[in-house]
GUMIVEX-586080 format. One record per atom (N, C-alpha, C): residue number from 1; x negated, z negated, y negated. Coordinates in steps of 0.2 Angstrom, whole numbers, plus 5000, padded with zeros to 4 digits. Atoms other than C-alpha are relative to their C-alpha. Last residue first. Layout:
BEGIN
+-----+------+------+------+
| seq |    X |    Z |    Y |
+-----+------+------+------+
| NUM |    X |    Z |    Y |
...
+-----+------+------+------+
//
This chain:
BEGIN
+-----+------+------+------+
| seq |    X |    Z |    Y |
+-----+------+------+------+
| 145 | 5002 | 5004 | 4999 |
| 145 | 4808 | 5007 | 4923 |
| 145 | 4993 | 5002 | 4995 |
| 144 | 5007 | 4997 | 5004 |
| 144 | 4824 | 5013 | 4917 |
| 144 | 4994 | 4995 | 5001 |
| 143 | 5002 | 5005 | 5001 |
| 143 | 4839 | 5013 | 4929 |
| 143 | 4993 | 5002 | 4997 |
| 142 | 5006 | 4998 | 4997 |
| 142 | 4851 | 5029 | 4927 |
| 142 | 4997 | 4991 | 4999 |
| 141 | 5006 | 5003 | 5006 |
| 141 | 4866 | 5022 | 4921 |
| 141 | 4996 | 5000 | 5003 |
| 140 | 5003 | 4996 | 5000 |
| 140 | 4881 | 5025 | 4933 |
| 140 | 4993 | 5001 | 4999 |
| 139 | 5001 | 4994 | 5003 |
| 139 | 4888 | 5009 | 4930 |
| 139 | 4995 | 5003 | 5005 |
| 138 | 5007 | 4996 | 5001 |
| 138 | 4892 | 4995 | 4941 |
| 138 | 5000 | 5005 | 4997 |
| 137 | 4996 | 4995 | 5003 |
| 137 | 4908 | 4981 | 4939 |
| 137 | 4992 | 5003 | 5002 |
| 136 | 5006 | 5002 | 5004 |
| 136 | 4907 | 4970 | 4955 |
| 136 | 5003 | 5007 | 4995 |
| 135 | 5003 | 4997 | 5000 |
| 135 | 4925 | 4967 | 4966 |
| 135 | 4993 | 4999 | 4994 |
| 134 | 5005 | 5004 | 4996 |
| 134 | 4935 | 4952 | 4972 |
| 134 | 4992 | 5006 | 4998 |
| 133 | 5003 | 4996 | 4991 |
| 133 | 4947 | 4963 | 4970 |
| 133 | 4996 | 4997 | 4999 |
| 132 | 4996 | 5001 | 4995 |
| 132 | 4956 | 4952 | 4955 |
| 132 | 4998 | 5003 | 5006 |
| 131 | 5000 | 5008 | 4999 |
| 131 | 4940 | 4953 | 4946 |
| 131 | 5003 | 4999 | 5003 |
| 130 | 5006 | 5003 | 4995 |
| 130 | 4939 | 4971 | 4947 |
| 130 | 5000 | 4995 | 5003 |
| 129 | 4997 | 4998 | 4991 |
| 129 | 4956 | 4974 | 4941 |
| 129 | 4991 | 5001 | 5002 |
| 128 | 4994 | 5004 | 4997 |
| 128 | 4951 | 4962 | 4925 |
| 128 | 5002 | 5002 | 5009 |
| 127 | 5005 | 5009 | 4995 |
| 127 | 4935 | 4971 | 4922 |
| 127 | 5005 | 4996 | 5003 |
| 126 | 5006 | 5002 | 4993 |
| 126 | 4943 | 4989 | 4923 |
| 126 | 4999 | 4994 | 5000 |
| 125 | 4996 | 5006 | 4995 |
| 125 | 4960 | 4983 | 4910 |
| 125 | 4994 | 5001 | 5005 |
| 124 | 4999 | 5004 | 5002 |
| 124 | 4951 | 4991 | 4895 |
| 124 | 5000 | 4995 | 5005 |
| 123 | 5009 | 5000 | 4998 |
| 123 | 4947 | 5008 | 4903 |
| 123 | 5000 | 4992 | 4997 |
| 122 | 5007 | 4998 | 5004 |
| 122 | 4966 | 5010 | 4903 |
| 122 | 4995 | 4996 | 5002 |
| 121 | 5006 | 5004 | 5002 |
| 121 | 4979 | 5008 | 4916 |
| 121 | 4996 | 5004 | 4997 |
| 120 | 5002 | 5001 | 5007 |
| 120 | 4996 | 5019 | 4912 |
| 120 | 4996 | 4994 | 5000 |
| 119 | 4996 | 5001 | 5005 |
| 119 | 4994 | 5029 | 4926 |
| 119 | 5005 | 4993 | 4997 |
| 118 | 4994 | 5008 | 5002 |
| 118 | 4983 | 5025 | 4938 |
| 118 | 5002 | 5001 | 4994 |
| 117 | 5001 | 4999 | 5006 |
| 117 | 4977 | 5045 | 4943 |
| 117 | 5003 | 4990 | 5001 |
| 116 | 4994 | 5002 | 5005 |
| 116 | 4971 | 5045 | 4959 |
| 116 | 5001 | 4997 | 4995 |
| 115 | 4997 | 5008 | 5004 |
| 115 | 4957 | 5052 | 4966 |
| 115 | 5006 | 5000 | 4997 |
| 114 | 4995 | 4997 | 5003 |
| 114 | 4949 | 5062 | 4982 |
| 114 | 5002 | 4995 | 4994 |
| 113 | 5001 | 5000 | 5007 |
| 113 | 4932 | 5057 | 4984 |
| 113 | 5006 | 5004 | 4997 |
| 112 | 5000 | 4994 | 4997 |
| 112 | 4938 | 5053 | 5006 |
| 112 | 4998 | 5005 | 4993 |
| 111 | 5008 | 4999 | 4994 |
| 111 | 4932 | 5037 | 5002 |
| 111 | 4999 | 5003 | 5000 |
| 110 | 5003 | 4999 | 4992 |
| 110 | 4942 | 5037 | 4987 |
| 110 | 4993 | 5001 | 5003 |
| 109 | 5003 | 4996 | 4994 |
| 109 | 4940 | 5037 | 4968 |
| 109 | 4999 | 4998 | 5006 |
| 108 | 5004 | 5002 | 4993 |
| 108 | 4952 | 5028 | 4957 |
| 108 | 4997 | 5007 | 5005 |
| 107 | 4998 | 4998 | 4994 |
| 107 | 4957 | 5035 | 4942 |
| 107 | 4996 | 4999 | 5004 |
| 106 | 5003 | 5001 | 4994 |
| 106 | 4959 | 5029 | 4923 |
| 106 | 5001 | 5003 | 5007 |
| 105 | 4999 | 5008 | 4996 |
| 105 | 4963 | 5036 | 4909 |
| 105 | 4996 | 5000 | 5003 |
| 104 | 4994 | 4998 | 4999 |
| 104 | 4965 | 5058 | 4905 |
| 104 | 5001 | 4992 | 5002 |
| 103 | 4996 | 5000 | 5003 |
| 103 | 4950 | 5055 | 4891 |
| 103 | 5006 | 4998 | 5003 |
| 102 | 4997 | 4993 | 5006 |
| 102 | 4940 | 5050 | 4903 |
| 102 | 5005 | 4996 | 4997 |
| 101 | 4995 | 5003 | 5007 |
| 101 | 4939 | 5034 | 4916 |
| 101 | 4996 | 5007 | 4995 |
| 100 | 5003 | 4994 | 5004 |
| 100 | 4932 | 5035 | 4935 |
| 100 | 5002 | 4999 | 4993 |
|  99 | 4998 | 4998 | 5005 |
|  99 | 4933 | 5020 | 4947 |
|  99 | 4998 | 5003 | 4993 |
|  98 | 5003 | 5003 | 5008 |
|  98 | 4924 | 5017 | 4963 |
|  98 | 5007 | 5002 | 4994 |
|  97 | 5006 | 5000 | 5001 |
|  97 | 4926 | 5020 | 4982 |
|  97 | 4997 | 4998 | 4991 |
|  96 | 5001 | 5000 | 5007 |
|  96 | 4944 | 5011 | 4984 |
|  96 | 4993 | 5002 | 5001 |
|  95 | 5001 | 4992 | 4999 |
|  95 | 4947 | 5015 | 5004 |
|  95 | 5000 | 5000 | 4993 |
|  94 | 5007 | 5000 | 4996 |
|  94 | 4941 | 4996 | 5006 |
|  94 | 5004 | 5008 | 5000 |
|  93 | 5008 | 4998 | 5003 |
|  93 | 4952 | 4991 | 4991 |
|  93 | 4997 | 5001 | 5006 |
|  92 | 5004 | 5007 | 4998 |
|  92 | 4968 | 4994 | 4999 |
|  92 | 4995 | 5002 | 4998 |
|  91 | 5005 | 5000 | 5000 |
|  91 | 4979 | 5009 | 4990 |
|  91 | 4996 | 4993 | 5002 |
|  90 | 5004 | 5009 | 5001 |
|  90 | 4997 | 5005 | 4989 |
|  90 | 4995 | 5004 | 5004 |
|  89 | 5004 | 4999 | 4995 |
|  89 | 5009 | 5021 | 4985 |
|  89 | 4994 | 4996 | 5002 |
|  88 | 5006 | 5006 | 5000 |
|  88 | 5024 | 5017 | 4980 |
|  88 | 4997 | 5001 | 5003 |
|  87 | 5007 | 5000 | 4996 |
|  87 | 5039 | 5031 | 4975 |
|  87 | 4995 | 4993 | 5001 |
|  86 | 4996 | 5003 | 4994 |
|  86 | 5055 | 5032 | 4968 |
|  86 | 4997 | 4998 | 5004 |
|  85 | 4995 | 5002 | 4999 |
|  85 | 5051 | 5030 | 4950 |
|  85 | 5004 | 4999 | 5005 |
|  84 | 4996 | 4996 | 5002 |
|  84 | 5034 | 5028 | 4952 |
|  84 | 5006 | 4999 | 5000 |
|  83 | 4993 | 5000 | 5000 |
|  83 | 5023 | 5014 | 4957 |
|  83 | 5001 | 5005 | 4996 |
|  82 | 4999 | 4997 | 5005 |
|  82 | 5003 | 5013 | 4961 |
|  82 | 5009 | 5001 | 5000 |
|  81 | 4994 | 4997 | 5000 |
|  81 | 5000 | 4999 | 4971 |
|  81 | 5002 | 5004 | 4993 |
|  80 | 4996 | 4996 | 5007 |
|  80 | 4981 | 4994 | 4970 |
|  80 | 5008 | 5003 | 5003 |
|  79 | 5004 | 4991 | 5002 |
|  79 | 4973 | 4983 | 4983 |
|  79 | 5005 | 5001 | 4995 |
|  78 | 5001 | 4995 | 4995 |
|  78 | 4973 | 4967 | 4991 |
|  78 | 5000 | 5007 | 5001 |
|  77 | 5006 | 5001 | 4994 |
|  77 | 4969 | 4954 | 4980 |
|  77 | 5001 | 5005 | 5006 |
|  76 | 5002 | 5006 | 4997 |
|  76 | 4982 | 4961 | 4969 |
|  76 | 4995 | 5000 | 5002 |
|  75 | 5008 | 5000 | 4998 |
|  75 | 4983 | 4976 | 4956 |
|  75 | 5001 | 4991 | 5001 |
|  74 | 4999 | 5008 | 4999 |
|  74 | 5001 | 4983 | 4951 |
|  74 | 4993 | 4999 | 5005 |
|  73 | 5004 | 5000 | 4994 |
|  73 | 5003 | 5001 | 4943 |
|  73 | 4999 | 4992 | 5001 |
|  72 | 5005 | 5004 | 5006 |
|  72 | 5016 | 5009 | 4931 |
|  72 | 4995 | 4997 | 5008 |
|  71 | 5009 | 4995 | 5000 |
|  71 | 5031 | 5017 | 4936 |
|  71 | 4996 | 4994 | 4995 |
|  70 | 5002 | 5001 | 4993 |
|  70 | 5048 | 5005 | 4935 |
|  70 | 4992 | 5001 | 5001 |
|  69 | 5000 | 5007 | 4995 |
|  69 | 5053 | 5001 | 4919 |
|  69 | 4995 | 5000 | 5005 |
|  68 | 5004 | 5004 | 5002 |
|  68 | 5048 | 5018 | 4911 |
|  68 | 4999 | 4990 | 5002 |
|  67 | 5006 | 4997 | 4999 |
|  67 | 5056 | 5028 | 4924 |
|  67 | 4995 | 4993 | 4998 |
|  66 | 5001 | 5001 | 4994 |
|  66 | 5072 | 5016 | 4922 |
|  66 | 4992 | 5002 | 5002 |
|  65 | 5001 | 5006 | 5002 |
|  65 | 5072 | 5020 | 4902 |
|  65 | 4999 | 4996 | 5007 |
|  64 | 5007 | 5002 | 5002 |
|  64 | 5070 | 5039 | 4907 |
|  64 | 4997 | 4992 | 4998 |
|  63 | 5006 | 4999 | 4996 |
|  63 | 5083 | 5038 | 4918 |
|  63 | 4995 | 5002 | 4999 |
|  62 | 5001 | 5005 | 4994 |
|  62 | 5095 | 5031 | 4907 |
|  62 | 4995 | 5002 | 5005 |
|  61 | 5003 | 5006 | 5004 |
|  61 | 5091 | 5042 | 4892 |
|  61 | 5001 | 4995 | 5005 |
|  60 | 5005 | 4999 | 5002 |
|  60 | 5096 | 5055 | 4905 |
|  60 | 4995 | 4994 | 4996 |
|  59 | 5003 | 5003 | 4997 |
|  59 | 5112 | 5048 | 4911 |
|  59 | 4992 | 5001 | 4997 |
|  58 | 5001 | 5008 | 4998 |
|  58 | 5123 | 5051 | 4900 |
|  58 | 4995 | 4998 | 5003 |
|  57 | 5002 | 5004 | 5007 |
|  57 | 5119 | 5068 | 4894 |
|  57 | 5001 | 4994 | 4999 |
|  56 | 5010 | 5000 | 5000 |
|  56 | 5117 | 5071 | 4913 |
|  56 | 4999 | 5000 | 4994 |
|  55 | 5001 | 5007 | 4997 |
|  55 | 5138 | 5064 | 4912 |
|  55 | 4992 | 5003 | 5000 |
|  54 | 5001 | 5007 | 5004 |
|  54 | 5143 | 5076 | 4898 |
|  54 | 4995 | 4994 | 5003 |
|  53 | 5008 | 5001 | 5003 |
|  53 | 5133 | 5092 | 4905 |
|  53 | 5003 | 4995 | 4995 |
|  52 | 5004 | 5001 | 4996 |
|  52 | 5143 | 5091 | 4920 |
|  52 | 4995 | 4996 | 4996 |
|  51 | 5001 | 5007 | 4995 |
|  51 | 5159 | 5087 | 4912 |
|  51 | 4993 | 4998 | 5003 |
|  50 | 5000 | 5003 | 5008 |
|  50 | 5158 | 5103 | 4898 |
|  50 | 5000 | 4994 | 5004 |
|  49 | 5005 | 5001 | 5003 |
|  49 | 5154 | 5115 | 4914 |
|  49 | 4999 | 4994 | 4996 |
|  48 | 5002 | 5005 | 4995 |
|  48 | 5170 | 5108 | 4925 |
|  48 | 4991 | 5001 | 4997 |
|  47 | 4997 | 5007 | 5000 |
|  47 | 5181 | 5112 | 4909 |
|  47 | 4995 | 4998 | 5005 |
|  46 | 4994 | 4999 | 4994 |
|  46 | 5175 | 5130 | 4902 |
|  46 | 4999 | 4992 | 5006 |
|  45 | 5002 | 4996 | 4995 |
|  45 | 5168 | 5123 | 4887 |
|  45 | 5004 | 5002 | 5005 |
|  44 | 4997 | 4994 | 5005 |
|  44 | 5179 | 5111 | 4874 |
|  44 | 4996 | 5006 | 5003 |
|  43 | 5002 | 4995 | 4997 |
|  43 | 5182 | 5100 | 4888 |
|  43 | 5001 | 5006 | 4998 |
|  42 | 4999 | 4994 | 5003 |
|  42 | 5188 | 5085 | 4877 |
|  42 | 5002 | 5007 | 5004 |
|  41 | 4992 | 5000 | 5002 |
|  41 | 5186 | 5071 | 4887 |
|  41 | 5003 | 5007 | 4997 |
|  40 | 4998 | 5001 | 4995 |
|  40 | 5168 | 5075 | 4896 |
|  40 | 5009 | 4999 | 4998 |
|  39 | 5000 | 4995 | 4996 |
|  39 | 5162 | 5083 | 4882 |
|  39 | 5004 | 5000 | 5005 |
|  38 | 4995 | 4995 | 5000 |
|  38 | 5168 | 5072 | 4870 |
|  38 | 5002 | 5005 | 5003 |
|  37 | 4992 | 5001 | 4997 |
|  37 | 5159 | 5059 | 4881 |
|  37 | 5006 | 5004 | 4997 |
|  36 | 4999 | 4999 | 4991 |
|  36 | 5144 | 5067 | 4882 |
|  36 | 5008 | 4998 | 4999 |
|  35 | 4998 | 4992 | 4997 |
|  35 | 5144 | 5070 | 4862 |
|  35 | 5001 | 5001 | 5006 |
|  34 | 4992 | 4995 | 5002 |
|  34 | 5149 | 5052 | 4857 |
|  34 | 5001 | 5007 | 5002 |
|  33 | 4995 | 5001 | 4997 |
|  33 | 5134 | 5046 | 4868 |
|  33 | 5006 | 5002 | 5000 |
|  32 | 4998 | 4998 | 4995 |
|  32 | 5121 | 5055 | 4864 |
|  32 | 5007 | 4998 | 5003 |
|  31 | 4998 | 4993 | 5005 |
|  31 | 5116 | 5045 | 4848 |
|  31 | 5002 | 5007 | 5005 |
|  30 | 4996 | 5003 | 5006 |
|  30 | 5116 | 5028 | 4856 |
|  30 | 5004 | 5007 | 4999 |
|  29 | 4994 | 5001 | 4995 |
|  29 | 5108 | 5036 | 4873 |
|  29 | 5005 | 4998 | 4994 |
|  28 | 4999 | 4990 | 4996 |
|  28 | 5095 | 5044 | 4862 |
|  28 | 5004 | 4995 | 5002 |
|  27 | 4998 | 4996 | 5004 |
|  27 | 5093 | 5027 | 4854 |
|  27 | 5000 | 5004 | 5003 |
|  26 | 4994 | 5003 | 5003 |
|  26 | 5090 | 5017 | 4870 |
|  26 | 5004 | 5003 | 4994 |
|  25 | 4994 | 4996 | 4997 |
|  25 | 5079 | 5030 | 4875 |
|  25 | 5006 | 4997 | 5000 |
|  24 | 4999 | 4991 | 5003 |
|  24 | 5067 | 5026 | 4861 |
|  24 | 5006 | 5002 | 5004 |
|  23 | 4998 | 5000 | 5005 |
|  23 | 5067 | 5007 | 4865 |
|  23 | 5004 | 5006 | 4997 |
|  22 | 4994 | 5005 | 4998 |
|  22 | 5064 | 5010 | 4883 |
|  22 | 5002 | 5000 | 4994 |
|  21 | 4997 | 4994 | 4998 |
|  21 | 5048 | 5021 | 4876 |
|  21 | 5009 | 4998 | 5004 |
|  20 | 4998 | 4994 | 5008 |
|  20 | 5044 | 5009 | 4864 |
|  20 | 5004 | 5005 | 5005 |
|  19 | 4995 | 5003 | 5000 |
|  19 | 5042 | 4995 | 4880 |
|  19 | 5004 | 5003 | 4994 |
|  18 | 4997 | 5004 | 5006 |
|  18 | 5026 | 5003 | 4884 |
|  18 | 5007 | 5000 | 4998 |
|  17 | 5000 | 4993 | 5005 |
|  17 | 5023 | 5009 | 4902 |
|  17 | 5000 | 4997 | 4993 |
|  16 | 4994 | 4995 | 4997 |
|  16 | 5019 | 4995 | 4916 |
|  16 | 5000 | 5004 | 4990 |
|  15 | 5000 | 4996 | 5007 |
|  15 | 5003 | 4986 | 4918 |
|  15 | 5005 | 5005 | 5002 |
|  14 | 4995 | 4995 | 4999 |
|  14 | 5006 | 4972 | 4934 |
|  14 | 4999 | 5005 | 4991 |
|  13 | 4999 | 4997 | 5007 |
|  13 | 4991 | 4962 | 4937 |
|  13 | 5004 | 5004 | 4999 |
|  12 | 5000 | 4993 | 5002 |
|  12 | 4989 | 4951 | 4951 |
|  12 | 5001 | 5002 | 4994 |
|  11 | 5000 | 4996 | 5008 |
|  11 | 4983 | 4935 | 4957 |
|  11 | 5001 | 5007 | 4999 |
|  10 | 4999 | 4992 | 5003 |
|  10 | 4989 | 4929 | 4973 |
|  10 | 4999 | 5001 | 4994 |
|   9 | 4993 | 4996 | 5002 |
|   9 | 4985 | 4911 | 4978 |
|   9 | 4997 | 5005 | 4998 |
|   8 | 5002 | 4997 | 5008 |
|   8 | 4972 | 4906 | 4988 |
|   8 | 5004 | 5004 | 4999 |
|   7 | 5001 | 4995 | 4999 |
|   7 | 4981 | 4899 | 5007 |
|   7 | 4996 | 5000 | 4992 |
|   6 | 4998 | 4996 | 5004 |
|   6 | 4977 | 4880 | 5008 |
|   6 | 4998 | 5008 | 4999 |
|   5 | 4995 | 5000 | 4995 |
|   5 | 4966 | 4872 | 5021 |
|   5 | 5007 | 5006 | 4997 |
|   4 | 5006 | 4995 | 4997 |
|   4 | 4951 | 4870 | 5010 |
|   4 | 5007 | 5003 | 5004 |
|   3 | 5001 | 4994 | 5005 |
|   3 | 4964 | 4862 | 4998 |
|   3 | 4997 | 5002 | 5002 |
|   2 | 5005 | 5003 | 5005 |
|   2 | 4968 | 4848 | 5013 |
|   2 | 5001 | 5008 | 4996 |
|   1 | 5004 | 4994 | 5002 |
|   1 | 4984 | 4849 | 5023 |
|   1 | 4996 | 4999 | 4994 |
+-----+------+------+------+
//
């Protein structure tokens, strides 16, 4: 098998939440934990109240450090996969018509000019998620002649 012959490998780019927030909810779950679990032992409420809101004062800082794990957006040669916590929604670049950027970030504009937000890519990462599509960057920018 020669190198023309070979597949071109995958490049992609994975931007996921900042690792502060994982950080943060590792403390909450420190400082949450003697009180879920007094709740849960104790039952100084009426008993199957003080259980409920021990274990979702458990779990909480866990489902926000999983969130943060997971969500976030992933950009190969093929197109864009936006991730959520249960969710995946993959976007091929031929129904990508451009990308848009404000204050609220970055969002893909469709064919259909509906858009989706790519949370947590900033205007930063466009040339790179260009480059892995195979794509060109073009402003808007009137041409001056």
């Amino acid at each position: 098998m020669t190198s023309a012959d070979s597949p071109l490998p995958t490049r992609r780019l994975r931007v996921r939440r900042s690792a502060a927030i994982t950080g943060a909810a590792f403390v909450a779950w420190l400082t949450v934990a003697p009180l879920s679990l007094s709740l849960i032992v104790e039952r100084p409420l009426w008993s199957p109240v003080s259980v409920v809101l021990g274990v979702v004062l458990l779990f909480v800082p866990l489902g926000i450090s999983m969130w943060a794990w997971r969500s976030g957006v992933d950009v190969t040669t093929d197109g864009i996969a936006v991730r959520g916590m249960f969710s995946t929604r993959e976007i091929p670049w031929q129904q990508i018509d451009g990308f848009a950027t404000g204050n609220e970030g970055v969002q893909a504009i469709l064919a259909d000019q509906s858009q989706v937000k790519l949370d947590p890519l900033r205007p930063e990462n466009l040339p790179q998620v260009l480059e892995i599509g195979g794509q060109e960057l073009r402003t808007d920018a009137p041409d001056e002649r």
